[in-house]
NUFI-715834 format. One line per field, with one value per residue (C-alpha): residue number from 0; x, y, z. Coordinates in steps of 0.2 Angstrom, whole numbers. Layout:
residues N
minu	NUM/...
east	X/...
north	Y/...
up	Z/...
***
This chain:
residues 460
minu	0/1/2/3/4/5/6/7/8/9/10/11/12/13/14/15/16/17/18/19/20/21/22/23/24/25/26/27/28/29/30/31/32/33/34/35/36/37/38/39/40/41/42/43/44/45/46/47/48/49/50/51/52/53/54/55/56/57/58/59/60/61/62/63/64/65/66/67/68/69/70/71/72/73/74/75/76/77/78/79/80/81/82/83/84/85/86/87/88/89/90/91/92/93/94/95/96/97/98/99/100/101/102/103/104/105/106/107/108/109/110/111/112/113/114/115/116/117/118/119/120/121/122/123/124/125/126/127/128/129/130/131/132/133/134/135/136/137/138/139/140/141/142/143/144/145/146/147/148/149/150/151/152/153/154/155/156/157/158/159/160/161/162/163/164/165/166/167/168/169/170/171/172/173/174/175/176/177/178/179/180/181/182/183/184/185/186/187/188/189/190/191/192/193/194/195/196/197/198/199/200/201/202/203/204/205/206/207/208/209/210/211/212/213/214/215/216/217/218/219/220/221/222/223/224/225/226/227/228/229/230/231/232/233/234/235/236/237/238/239/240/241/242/243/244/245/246/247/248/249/250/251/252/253/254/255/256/257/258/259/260/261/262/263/264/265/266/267/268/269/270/271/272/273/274/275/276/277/278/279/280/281/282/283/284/285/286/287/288/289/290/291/292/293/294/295/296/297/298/299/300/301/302/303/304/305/306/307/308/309/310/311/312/313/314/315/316/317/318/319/320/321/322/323/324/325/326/327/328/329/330/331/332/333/334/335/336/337/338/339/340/341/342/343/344/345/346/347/348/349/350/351/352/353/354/355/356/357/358/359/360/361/362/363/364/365/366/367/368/369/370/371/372/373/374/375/376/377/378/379/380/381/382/383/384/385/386/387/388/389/390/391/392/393/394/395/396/397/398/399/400/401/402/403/404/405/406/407/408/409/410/411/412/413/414/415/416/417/418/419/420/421/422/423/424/425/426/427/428/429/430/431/432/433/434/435/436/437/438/439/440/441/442/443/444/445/446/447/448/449/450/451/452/453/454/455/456/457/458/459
east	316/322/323/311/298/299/298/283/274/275/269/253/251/252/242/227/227/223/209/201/205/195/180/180/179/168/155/157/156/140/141/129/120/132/117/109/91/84/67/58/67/62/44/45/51/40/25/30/34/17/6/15/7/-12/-15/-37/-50/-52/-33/-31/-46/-36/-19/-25/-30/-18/-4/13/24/42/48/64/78/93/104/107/123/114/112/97/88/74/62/50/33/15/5/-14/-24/-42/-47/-53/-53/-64/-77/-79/-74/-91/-99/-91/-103/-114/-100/-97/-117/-118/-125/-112/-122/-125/-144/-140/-134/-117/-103/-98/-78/-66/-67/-87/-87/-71/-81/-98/-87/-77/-91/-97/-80/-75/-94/-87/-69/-76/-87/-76/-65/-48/-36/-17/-5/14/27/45/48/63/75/87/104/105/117/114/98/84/74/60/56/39/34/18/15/21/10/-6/-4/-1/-16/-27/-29/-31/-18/-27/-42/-39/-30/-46/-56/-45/-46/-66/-74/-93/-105/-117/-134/-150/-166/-182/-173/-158/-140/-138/-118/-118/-102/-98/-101/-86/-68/-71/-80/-68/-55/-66/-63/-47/-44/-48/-37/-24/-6/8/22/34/35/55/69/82/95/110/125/139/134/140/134/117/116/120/105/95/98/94/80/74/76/67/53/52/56/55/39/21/32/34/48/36/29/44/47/30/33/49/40/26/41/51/36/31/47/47/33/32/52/44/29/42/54/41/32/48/55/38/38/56/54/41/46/63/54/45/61/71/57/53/38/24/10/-8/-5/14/8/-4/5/19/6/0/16/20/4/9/27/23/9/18/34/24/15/23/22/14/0/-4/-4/-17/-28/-25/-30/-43/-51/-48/-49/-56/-72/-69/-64/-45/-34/-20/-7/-12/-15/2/9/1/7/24/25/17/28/45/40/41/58/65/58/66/85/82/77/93/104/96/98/116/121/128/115/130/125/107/115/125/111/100/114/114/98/89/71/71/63/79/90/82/83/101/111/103/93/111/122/109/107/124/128/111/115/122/106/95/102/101/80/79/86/75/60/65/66/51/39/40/25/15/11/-1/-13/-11/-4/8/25/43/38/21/28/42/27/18/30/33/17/13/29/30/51/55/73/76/61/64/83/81/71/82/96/86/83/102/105/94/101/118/116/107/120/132/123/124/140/144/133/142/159/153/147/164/172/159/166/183
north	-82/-98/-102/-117/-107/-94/-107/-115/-98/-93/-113/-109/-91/-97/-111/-99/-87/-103/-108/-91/-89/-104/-100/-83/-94/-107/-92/-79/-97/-100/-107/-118/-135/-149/-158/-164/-170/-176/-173/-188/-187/-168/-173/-183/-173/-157/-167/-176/-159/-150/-164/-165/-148/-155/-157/-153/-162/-150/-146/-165/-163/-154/-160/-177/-169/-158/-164/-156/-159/-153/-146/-141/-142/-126/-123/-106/-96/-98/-117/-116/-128/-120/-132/-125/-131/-133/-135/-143/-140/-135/-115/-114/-98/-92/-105/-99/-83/-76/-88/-81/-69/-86/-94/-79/-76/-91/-94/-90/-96/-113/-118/-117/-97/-99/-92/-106/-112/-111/-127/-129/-119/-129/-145/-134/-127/-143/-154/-138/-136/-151/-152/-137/-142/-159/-149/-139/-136/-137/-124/-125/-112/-113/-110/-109/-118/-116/-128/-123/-135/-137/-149/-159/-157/-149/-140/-130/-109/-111/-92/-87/-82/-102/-113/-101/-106/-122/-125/-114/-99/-106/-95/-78/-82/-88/-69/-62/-72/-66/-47/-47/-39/-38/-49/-44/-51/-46/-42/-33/-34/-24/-27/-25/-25/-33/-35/-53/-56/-66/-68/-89/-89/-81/-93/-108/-105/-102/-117/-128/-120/-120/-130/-134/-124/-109/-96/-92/-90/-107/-102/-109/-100/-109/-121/-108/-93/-103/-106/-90/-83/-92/-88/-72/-76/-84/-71/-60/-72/-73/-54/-41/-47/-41/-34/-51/-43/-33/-50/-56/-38/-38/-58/-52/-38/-49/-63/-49/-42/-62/-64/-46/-48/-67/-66/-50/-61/-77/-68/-63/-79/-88/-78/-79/-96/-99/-87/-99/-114/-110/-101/-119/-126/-116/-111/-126/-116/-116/-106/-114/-101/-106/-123/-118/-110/-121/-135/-122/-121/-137/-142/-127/-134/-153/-151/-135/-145/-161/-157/-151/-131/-134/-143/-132/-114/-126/-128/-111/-104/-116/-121/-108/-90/-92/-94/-78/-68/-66/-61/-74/-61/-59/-79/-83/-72/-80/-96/-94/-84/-97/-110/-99/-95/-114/-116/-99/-105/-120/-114/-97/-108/-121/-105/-100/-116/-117/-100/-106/-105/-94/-80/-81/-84/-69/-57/-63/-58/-39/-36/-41/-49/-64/-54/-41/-54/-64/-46/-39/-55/-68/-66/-51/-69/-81/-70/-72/-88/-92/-79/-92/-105/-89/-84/-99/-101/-84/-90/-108/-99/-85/-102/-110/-94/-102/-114/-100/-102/-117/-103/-92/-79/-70/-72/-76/-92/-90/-77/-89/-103/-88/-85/-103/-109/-92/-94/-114/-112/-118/-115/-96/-90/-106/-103/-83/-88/-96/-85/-71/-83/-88/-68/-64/-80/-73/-56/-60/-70/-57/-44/-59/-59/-43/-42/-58/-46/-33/-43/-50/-33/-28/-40/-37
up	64/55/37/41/48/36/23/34/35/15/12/23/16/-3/3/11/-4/-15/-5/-5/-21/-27/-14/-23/-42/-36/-31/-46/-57/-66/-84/-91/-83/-83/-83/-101/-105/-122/-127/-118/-102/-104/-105/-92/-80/-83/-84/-67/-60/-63/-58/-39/-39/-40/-23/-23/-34/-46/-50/-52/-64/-74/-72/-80/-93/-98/-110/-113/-129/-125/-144/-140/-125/-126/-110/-105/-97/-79/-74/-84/-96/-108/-113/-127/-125/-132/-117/-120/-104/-99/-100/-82/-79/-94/-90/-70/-70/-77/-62/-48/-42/-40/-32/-20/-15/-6/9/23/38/43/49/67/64/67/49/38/39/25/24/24/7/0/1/-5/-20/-25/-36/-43/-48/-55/-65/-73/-77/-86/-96/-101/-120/-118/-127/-133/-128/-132/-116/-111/-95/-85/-74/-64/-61/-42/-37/-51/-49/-61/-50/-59/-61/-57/-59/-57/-76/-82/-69/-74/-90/-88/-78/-89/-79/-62/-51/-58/-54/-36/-35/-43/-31/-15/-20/-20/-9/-16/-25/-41/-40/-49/-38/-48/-63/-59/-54/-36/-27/-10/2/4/26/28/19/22/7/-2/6/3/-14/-17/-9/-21/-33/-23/-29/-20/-27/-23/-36/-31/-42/-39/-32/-43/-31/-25/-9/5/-6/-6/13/15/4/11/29/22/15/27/42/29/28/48/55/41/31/40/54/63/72/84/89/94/104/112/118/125/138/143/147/157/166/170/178/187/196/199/208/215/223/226/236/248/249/249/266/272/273/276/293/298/297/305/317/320/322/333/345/359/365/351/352/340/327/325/322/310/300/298/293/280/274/273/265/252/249/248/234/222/225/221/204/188/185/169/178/191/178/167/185/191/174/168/183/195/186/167/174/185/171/179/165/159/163/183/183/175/188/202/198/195/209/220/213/213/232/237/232/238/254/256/249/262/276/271/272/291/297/291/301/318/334/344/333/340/356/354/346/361/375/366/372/353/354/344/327/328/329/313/304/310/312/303/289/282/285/277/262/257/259/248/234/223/225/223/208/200/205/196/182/182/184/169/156/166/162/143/145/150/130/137/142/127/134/121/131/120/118/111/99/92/90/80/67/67/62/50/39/42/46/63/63/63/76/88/88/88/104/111/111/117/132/134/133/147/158/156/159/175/181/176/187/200/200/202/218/226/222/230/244/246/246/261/271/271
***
């Protein structure tokens, strides 16, 4: 080795070591806030802060009267700004709290019989509210609010304990309100417990309570640290929390069992189909029922072959076997079955067509009817020469049973959706799906592959 290269080598070496060296700083770093705020701008800011969280009548009620006099700014050893406060706000928890039993004995069924909404009892709760809240006295508490330095950024620590009291109370009632189960009412002078019918009511109120604001800790690590929590955090939030995981499992097994069966059903339909019409084509001498079926297979490949597959499951589903009772399962089978069948027909028949007429020719001179010679000579060459096309139909229709979601059957893709629309992150359950999906695709064409080599190796 050369003294340049050696030379080159210990440059890049002393080179790496420095940049780890700073990645490892720049994440063990924390330190105070670079960022400094006076007392107005302090007020400012928090007040700005807690009213973006009134997002019902009532809440706005009380965030326009509410008033909150930073005394003091002091800096921390985490990226944190303490701001000492006296926070003057309306007390709405002691003037509902001894109402709620009125609140949650409320009618829960509308005239016509049918359970009241959440929303029905928001909008039946919200005046009442707000009389209340404007009625009310408001009481002084002193607080310490936190803000975190986030790329230069003050982002506040809205714990639970600070935005209660900021909003008099508000956050423990909605948790008091969520964990009842019963109502007190008097009847013949006594106190009677009743259960309350339907949790909408106790939705219905907590709605109008609810702010818009995420009780987490900032997160003040250094930029790759940070996205690295929060992936963490994140995947939590998706998989692990209310066992979201077993969603994404039981999606999974319906979408390997819809593929299963509608190949299974494909394959058979397709070489049906593909026998025919070959048949049709080969034969001068056509009987009625020949010519029958080869219209019906015609008919069958110009309209599945003609309409998008999402069309024709909402039809078959909808139309044809809802009102029948069929379940989604047998009628998503059904479909793609029919569907995948068309164009296994069509790359078959291309692949029986390609194999040379002499081999007929020959299989006919052997003493082989026209149906042994499909089955020994034929169809054995055919199949090999359509392998390739085959496989890459099984792996469309593998993606294609996704929209089977459209129906509501519980597949891969109606789990993702799930998680999606229960944890409002669309990232990690939409890319976890579709990964699981390009894991499946390549190990089915690996499995592909392997029967091509050994299809090769036969022949020779």
């Amino acid at each position: 080795m050369t003294k340049k290269r050696i030379i080159a080598i210990v440059i890049a070496a002393v080179i790496l070591l420095g940049a780890v060296a700073g990645l490892i700083i720049s994440i063990k770093k924390q330190g105070e806030a670079s960022v400094s705020i006076d007392i107005p701008e302090a007020e400012a800011l928090v007040n700005e802060t807690f009213d973006a969280m009134a997002v019902t009548a009532p809440l706005k009620l009380i965030s326009d009267a509410n008033s909150i006099t930073v005394s003091d700014v002091s800096y921390g050893t985490e990226k944190d700004v303490i701001l000492s406060c006296t926070v003057s706000t309306v007390d709405i928890y002691s003037v509902v709290s001894p109402l709620l039993d009125e609140f949650l004995s409320s009618d829960v069924k509308k005239p016509n019989g049918m359970f009241k909404s959440a929303l029905n009892f928001k909008q039946e709760f919200e005046d009442r509210l707000c009389e209340l809240i404007e009625g009310a006295e408001s009481v002084t508490k002193d607080v310490d609010i936190f803000f975190y330095e986030i790329d230069g950024t003050l982002t506040l620590y809205a714990e639970n304990s600070i935005v209660d009291t900021v909003y008099g109370g508000a956050v423990k009632l909605a948790d008091e309100v969520m964990k009842r189960t019963t109502y007190t009412v008097t009847e013949n002078g006594e106190q009677v417990e009743k259960p309350i019918e339907t949790n909408n009511v106790n939705k219905g109120f907590v709605s109008c309570v609810q702010m818009r604001y995420t009780a987490e800790k900032p997160d003040v690590s250094a930029p790759i640290v940070r996205t690295w929590n929060n992936l963490k955090a994140d995947f939590k939030k998706n998989f692990i929390d209310h066992d979201r995981w077993l969603t994404i499992v039981n999606g999974l097994w319906t979408t390997i069992r819809l593929t299963v069966f509608s190949l299974l059903i494909g394959i058979v339909i397709g070489f049906i189909v593909a026998f025919v019409r070959c048949t049709y084509d080969k034969l001068t001498r056509r009987g009625p029922i020949l010519s029958v079926s080869n219209f019906i297979c015609n008919l069958y490949l110009t309209v599945t072959r003609g309409t998008p597959v999402v069309v024709q499951i909402m039809i078959i589903y909808f139309v044809m076997f809802m009102p029948l009772g069929v379940d989604k399962f047998i009628a998503a089978v059904i479909c793609f079955g029919l569907n995948s069948g068309a164009y296994v027909a069509e790359i078959v028949r291309g692949g029986i067509m390609s194999i040379d007429n002499g081999q007929t020719e020959a299989g006919r001179s052997l003493g082989f009817n026209y149906m042994q010679t499909m089955y020994h000579i034929v169809f054995p060459q055919a199949f090999k020469a359509v392998l390739p096309a085959l496989a890459n139909e099984f792996v469309v229709l593998l993606k294609e049973t996704s929209i089977a979601f459209y129906i509501g059957l519980g597949d891969l893709m109606y789990a993702g959706n799930a998680i999606r629309a229960a944890t409002y992150s669309a990232f990690m359950p939409l890319v976890t799906v579709a990964i699981i999906y390009l894991i499946m695709v390549l190990v089915l064409s690996k499995l592909v592959s392997i029967l091509e080599r050994k299809l090769r190796n036969n022949e020779r």
